[in-house]
BAFI-3210 file (N, C-alpha, C; in Angstrom, 3 decimals, decimal comma, padded with zeros to 6 digits):
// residues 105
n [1|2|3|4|5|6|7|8|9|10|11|12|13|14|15|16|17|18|19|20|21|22|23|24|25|26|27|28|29|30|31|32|33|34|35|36|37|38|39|40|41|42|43|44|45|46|47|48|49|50|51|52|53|54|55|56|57|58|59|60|61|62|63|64|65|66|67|68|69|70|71|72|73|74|75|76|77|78|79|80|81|82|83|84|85|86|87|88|89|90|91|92|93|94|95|96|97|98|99|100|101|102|103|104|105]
n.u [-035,127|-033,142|-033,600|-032,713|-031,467|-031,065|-029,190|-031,466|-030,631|-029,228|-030,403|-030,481|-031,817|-032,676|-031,851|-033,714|-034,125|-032,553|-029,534|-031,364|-031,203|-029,254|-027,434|-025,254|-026,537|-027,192|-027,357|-028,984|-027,286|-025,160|-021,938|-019,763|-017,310|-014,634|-012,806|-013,753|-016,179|-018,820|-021,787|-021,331|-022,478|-022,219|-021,419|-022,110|-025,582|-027,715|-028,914|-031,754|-033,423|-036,100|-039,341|-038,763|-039,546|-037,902|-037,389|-040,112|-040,522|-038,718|-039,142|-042,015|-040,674|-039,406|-041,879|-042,365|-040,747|-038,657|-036,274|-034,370|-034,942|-032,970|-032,902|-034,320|-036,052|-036,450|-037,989|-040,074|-041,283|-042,044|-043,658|-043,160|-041,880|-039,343|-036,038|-033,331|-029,792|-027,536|-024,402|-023,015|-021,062|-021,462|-024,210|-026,846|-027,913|-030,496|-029,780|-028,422|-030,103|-028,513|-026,926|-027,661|-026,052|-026,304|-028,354|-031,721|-033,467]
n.v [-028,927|-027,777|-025,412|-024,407|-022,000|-021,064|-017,773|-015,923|-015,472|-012,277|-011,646|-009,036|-010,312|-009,500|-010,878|-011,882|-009,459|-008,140|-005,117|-003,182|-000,753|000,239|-001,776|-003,540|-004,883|-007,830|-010,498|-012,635|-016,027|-014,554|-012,901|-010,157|-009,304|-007,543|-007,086|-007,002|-005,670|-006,041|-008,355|-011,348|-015,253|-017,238|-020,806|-022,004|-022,288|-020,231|-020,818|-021,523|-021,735|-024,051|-023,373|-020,948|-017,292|-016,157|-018,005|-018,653|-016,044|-016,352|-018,825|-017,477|-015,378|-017,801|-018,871|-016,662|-016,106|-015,009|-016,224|-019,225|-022,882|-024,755|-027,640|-030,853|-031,256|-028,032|-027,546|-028,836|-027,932|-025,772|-025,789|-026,008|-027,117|-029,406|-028,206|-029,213|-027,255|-025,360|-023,894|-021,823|-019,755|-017,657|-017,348|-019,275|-021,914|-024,206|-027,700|-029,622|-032,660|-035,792|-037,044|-040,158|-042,735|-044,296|-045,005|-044,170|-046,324]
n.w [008,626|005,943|003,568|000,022|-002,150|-005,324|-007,300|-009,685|-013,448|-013,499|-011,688|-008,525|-006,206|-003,378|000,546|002,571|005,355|005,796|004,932|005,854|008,552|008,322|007,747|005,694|002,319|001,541|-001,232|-002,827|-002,451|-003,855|-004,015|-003,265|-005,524|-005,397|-007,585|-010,649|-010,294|-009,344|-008,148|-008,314|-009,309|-006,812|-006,312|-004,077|-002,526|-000,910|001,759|003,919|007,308|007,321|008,015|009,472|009,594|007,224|005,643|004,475|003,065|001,806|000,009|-001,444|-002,677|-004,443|-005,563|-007,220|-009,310|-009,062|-007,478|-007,696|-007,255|-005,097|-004,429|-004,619|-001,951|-001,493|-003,724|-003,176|-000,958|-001,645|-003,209|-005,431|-008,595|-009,511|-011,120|-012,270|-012,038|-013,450|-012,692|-014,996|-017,048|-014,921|-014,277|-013,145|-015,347|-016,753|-016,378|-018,781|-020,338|-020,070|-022,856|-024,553|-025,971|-027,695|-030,567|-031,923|-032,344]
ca.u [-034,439|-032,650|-034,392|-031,284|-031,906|-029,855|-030,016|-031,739|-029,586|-028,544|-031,279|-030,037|-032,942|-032,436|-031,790|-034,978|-034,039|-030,674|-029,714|-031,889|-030,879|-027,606|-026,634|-024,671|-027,469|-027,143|-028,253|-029,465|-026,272|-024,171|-020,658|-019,335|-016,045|-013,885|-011,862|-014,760|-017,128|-019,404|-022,069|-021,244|-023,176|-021,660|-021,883|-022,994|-026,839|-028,361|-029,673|-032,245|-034,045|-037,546|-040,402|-038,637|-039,860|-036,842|-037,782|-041,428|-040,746|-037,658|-040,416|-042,644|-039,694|-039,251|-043,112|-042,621|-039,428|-037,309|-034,805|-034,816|-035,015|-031,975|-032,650|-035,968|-036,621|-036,522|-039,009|-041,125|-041,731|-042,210|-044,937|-043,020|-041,601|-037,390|-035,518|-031,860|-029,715|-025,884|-023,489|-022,297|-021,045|-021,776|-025,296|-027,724|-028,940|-031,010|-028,869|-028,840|-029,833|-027,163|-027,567|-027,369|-024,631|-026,975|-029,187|-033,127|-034,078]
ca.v [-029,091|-026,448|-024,773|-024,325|-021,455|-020,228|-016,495|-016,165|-014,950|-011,312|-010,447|-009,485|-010,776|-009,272|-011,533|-010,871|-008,643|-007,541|-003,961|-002,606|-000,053|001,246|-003,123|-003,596|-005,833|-008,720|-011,002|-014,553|-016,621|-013,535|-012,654|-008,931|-009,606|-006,255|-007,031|-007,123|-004,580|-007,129|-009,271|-012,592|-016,167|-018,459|-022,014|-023,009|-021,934|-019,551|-021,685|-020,981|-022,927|-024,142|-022,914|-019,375|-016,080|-016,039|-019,434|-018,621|-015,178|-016,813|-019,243|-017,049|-015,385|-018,620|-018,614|-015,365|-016,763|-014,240|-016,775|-020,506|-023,972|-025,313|-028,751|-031,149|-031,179|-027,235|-027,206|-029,546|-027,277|-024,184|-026,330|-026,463|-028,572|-028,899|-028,617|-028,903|-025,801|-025,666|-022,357|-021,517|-018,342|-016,965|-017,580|-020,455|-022,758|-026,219|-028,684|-030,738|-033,801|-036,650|-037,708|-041,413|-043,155|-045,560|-044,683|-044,379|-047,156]
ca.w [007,349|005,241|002,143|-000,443|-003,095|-006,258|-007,945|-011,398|-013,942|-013,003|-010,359|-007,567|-004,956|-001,202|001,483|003,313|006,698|005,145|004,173|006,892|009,570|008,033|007,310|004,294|001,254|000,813|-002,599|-002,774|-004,005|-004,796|-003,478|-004,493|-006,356|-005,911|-009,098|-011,376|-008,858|-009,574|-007,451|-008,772|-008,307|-006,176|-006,534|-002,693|-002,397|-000,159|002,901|005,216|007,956|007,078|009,209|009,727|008,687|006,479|004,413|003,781|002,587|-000,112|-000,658|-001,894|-003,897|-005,581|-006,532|-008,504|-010,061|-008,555|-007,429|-008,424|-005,984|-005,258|-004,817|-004,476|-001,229|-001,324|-004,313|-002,723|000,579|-001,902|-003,798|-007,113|-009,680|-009,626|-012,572|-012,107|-012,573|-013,009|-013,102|-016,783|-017,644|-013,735|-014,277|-013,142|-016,595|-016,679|-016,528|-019,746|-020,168|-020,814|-024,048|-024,742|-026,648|-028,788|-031,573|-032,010|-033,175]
c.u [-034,081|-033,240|-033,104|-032,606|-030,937|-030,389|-030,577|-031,151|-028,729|-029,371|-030,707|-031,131|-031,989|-032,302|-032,806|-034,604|-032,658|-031,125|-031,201|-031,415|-029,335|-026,804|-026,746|-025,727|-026,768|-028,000|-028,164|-027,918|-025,617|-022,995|-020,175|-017,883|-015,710|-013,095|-013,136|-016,301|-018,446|-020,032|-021,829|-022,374|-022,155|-022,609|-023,023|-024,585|-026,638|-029,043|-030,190|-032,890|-035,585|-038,387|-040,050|-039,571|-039,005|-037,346|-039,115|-041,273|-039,327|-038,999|-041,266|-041,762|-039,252|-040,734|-043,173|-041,723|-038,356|-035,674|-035,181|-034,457|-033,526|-031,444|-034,696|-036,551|-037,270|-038,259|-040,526|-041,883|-042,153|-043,548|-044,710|-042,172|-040,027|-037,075|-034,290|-031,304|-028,026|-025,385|-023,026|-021,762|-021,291|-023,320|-025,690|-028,157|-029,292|-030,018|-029,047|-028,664|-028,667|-028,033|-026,941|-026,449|-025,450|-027,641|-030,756|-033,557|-035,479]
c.v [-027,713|-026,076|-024,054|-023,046|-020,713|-018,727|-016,758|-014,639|-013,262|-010,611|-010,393|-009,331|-010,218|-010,395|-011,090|-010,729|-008,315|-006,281|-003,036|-001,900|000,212|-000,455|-002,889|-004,876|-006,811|-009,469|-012,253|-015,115|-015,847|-013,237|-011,434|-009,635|-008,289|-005,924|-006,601|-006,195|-005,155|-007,994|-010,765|-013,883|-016,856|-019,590|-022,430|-022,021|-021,724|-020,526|-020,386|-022,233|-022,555|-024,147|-021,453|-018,364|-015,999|-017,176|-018,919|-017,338|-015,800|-017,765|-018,555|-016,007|-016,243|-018,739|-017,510|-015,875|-015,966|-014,906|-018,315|-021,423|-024,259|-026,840|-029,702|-031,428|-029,375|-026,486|-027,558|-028,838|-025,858|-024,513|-025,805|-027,346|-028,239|-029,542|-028,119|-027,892|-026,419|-024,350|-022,663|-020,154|-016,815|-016,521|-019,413|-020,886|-023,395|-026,797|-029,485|-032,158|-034,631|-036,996|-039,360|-041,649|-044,102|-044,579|-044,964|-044,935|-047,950]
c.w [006,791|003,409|001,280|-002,230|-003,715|-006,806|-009,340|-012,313|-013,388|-011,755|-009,480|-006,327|-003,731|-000,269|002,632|005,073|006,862|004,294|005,283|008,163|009,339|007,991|005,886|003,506|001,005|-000,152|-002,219|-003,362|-004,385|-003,530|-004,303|-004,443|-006,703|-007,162|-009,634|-010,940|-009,421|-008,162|-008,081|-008,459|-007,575|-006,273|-005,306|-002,665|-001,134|000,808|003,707|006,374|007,634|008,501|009,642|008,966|007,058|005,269|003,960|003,524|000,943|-000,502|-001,820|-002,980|-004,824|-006,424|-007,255|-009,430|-009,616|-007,943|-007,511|-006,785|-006,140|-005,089|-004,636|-003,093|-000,921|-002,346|-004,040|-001,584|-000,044|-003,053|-005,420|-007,681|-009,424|-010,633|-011,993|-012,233|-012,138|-013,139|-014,339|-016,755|-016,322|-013,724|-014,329|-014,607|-016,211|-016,544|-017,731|-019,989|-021,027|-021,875|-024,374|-026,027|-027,764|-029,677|-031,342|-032,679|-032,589]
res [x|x|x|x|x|x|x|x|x|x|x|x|x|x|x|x|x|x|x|x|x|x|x|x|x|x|x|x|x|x|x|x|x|x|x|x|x|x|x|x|x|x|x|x|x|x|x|x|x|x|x|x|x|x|x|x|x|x|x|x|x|x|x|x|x|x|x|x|x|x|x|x|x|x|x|x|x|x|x|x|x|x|x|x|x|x|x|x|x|x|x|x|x|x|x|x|x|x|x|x|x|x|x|x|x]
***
């Protein structure tokens, strides 16, 4: 299975075994944008394959908070809770909940 992970707000998290030996860095979820000289987020999440080196070291980047789950099977294999997240503003938020159309009564 694939372990899906977004950036949190402006960090820019490493791609763990990127930017090593004269390779150009890459960020979790980020795309540089030459207009704007800017890493940006991108929408599609950072995949890795579960059971790699690669997954259990983002893993353990999502247990610090350094970069967020990207869906619930991903939070579930990193042994935390998933809370939705949408792009706004070129940052990850919650997602908010729908709000109902009736009254509290």
């Amino acid at each position: 299975m694939v372990l899906k992970f977004h950036p949190v707000g402006d960090l820019l998290a490493f791609v763990p075994g990127t930017g090593v030996g004269g390779q150009p860095s890459r960020y979790v979820g980020r795309r540089f944008n030459p207009k704007t000289e800017k890493f940006e987020a991108t929408e599609a999440p950072f995949e890795c394959e579960e059971g790699t080196e690669r997954a259990h070291r983002m893993a353990k980047l999502a247990r610090r908070g350094e970069v967020l789950v990207a869906d619930e099977f991903t939070a579930k294999a990193c042994g935390l809770q998933f809370i939705a997240h949408e792009l706004k503003g070129g940052v990850f938020v919650p997602k908010e909940a729908k709000k109902s159309r009736g009254g509290d009564s």
